[in-house]
C-alpha positions as CSV (number, residue, x, y, z in Angstrom):
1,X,-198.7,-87.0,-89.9
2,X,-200.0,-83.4,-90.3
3,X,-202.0,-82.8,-93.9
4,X,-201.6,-79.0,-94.6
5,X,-203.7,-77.4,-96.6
6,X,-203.9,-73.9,-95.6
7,X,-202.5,-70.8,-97.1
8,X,-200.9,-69.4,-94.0
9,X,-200.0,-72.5,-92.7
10,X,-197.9,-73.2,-96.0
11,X,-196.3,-70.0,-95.9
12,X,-195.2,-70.5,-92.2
13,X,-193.4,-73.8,-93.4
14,X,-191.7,-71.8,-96.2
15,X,-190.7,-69.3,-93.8
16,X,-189.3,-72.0,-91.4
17,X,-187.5,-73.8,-94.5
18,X,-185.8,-70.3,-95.5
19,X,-183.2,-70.1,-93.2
20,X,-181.6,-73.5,-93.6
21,X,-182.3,-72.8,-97.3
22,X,-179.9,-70.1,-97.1
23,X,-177.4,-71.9,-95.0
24,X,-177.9,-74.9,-97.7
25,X,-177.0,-72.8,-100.4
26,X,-173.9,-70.6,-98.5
27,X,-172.4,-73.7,-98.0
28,X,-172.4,-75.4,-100.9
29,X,-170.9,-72.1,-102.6
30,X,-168.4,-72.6,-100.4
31,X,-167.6,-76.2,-100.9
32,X,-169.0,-77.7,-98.3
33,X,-171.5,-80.5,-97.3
34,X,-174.2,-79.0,-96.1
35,X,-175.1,-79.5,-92.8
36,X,-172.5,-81.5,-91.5
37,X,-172.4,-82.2,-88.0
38,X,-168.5,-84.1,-88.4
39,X,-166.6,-80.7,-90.5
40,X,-168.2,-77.9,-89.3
41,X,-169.2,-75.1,-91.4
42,X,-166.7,-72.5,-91.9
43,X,-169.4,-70.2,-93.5
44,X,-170.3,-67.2,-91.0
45,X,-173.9,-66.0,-90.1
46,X,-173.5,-62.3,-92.5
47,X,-172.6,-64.7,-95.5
48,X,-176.0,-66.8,-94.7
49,X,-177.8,-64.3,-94.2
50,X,-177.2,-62.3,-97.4
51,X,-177.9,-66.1,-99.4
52,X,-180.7,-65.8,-101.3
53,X,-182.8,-69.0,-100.7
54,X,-182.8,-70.7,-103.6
55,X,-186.5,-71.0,-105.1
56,X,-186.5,-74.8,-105.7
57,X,-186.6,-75.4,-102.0
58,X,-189.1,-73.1,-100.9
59,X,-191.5,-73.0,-103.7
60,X,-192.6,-77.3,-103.4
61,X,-194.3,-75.8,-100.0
62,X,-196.5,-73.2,-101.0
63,X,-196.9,-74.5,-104.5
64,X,-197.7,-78.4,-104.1
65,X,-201.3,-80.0,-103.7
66,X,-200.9,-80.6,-100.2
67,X,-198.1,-80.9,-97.8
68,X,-197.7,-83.6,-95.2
69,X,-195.5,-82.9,-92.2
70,X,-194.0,-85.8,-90.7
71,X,-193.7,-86.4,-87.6
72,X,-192.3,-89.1,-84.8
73,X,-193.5,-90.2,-81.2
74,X,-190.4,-89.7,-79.6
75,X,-192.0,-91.7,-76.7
76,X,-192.6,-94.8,-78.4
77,X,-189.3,-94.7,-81.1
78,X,-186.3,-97.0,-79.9
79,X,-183.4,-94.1,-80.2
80,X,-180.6,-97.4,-79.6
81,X,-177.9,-94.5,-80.1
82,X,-179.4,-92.1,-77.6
83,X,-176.4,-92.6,-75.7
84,X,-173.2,-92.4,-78.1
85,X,-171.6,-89.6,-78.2
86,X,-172.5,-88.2,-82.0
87,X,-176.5,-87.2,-83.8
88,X,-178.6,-89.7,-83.4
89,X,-179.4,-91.7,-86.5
90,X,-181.8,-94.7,-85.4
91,X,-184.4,-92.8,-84.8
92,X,-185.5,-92.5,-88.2
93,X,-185.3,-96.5,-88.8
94,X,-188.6,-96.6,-89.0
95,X,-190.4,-93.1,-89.9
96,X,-188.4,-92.3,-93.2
97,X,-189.4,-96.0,-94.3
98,X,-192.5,-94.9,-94.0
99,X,-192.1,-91.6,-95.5
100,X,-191.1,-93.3,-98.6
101,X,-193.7,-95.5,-98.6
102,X,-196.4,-92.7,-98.6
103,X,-194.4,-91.7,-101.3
104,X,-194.4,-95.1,-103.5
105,X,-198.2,-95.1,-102.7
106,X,-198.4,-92.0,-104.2
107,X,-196.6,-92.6,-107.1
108,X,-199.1,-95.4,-107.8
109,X,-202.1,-93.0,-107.8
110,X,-200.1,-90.6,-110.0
111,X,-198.4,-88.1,-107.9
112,X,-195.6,-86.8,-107.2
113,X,-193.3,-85.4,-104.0
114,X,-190.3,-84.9,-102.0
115,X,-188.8,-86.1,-98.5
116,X,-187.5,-82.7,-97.3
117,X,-185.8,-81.9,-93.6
118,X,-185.1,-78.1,-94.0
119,X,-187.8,-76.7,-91.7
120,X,-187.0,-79.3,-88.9
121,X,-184.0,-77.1,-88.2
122,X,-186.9,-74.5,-87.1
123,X,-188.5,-77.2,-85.4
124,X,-190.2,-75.1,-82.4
125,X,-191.2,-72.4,-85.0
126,X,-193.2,-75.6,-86.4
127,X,-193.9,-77.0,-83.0
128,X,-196.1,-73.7,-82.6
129,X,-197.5,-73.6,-86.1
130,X,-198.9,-77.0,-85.9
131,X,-199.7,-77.6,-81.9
132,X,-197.3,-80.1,-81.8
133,X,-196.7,-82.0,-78.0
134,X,-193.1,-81.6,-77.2
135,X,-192.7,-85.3,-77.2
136,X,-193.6,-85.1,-80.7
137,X,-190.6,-84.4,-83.6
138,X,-190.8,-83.1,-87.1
139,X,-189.3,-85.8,-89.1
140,X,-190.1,-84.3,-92.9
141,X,-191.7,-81.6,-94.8
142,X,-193.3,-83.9,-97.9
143,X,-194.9,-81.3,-100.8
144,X,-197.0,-84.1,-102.8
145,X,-199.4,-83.3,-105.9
146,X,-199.4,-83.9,-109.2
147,X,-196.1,-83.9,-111.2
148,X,-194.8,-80.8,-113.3
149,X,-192.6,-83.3,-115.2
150,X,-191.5,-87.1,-115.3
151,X,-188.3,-87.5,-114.6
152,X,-187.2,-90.5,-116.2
153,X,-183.4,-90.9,-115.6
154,X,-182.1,-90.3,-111.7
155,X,-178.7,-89.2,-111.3
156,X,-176.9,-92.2,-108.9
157,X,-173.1,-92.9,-108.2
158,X,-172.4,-96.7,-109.8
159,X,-172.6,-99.2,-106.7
160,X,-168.7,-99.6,-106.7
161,X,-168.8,-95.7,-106.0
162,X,-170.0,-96.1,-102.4
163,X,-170.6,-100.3,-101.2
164,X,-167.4,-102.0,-100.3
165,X,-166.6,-105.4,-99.3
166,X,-166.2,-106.6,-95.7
167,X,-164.9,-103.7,-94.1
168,X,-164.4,-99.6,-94.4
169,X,-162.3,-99.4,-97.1
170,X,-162.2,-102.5,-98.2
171,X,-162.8,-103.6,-102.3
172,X,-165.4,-102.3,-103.9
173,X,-168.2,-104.1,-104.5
174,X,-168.7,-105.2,-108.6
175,X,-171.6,-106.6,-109.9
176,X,-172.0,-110.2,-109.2
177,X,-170.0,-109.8,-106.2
């Protein structure tokens, strides 16, 4: 983990974050999930461009208390899916576990902050930025300080939304079930 403190260093993570801000936003005017590797985006590099990043996902990196850039030993990590032919997911078994974590902890001491993955798609502008050893990836971008506001109620789907029984497709799952 890298602690950021630093004026300039915070604005070179916003400006890393900006462009797949932009895209972000383009696609989700469009309909789309953003970033999907399965549907690819339809949305064309003048229509990005011309997005406005939207403020809410730049401002947490200049703006928080400090900002802690995660970051993975891709020597040591077990990548089990290295070899399937899709993104890699396994990877992050055990870094955004401990992402959270840092953030549960500070909860606890009363502060607040965000998992974000925006700036990892400028990953060697952050490489640079932060001396980082090419075996070594940017997992997060985590603004943390003191809360603005409480938020009280999260939005989630209900369980039967999205957890099904036995198979793909299969019943969903009810409570008590």
């Amino acid at each position: 983990m890298v602690v950021v403190r630093d004026r300039k260093t915070r604005e070179g993570l916003a400006a890393a974050t900006e462009p797949a801000a932009k895209r972000y936003a383009a696609q989700l005017q469009a309909g789309e999930n953003p970033w999907n590797t399965i549907d690819r985006t339809k949305v064309d590099a003048a229509t990005i461009a011309k997005t406005p990043a939207p403020p809410r996902l730049i401002e947490p990196v200049l703006k928080a208390a400090v900002i802690l850039v995660i970051c993975v030993d891709l020597k040591v990590v077990a990548s089990t899916d290295s070899e399937l032919p899709r993104v890699g997911v396994i990877s992050g078994a055990s870094i955004y576990p401990f992402a959270w974590n840092v953030l549960l902890a500070a909860r606890h001491e009363g502060y607040a902050g965000t998992i974000t993955t925006l700036a990892v798609a400028q990953e060697p502008a952050i490489r640079a930025l932060l001396g980082l050893p090419a075996h070594v990836a940017v997992a997060a971008v985590m603004p943390l300080g003191r809360p603005v506001k409480r938020i009280t109620k999260l939005k989630r789907k209900p369980v039967p939304e999205f957890a099904m029984l036995e198979k793909w497709g299969g019943p969903p799952l009810q409570s008590g079930g």
